[in-house]
C-alpha positions as CSV (number, residue, x, y, z in Angstrom):
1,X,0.0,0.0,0.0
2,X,1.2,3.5,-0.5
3,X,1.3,5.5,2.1
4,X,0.3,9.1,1.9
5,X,3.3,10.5,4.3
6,X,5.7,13.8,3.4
7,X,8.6,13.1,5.3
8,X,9.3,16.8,5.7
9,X,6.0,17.3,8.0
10,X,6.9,13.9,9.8
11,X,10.8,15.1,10.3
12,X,8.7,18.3,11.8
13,X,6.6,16.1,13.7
14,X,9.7,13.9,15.2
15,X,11.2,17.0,15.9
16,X,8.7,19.0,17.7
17,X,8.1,15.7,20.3
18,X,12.4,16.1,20.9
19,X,11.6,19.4,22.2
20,X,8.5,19.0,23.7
21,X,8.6,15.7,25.0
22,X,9.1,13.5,28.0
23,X,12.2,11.5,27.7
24,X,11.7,7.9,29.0
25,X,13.7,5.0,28.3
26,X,16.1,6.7,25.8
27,X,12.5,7.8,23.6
28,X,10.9,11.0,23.8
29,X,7.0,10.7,24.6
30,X,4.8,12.9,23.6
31,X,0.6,13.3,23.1
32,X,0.9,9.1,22.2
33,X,3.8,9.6,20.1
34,X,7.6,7.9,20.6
35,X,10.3,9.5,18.9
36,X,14.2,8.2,18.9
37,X,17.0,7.9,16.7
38,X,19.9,5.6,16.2
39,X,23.6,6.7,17.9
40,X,24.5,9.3,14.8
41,X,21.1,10.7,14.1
42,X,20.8,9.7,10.6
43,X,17.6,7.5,11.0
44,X,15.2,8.7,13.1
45,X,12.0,7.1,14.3
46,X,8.8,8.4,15.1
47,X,6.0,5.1,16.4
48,X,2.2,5.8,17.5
49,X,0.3,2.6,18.6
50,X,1.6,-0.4,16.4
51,X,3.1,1.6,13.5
52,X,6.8,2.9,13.2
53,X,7.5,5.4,10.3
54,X,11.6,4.6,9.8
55,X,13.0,7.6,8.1
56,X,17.0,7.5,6.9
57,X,19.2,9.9,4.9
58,X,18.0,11.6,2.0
59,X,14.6,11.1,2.7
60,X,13.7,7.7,2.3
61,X,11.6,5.9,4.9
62,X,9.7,3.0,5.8
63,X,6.6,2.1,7.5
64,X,5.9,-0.9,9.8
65,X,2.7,-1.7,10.3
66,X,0.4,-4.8,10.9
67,X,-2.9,-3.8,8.6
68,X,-3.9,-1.1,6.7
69,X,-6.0,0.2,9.1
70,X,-3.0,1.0,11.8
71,X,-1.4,3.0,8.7
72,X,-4.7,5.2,8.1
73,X,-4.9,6.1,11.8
74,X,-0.9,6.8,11.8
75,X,-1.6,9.2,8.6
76,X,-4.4,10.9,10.1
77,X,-2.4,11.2,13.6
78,X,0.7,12.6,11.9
79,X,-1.8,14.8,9.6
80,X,-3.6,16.2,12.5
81,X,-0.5,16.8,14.9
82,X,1.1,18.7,12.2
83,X,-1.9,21.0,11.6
84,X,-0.7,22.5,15.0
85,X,3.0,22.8,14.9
């Protein structure tokens, strides 16, 4: 399935739960949200429920997620927490 994600508004997302977030466990938590990245900060993470959006250098991702419903409710999660950044 193709997923309807701009990277640049999820980087914004990831970015906005590092600064606002509660660090736990080496993740930042924020509003359901979990955002981390690997020991250089070239892939960075960002997970809500059961999905994980993977997002690496030069703007390619990935998306881990059990059924195409997960991934709609991730979309519309990322959609609606960016409306307010």
């Amino acid at each position: 399935m193709n997923s309807r994600l701009d990277v640049k508004v999820c980087l914004s997302v990831f970015n906005h739960i590092l600064s606002h977030g509660e660090q736990c466990d080496g993740n930042y938590v924020f509003q359901g949200f979990k955002a981390w990245s690997d020991f250089d900060g070239y892939t960075c993470f960002l997970n809500y429920s059961n999905v994980t959006l993977t997002m690496m250098f030069h703007g390619k991702y990935e998306v881990d997620y059990p059924n195409r419903d997960e991934l709609i409710l991730f979309e519309n999660k990322i959609n609606q927490f960016s409306l307010g950044l």
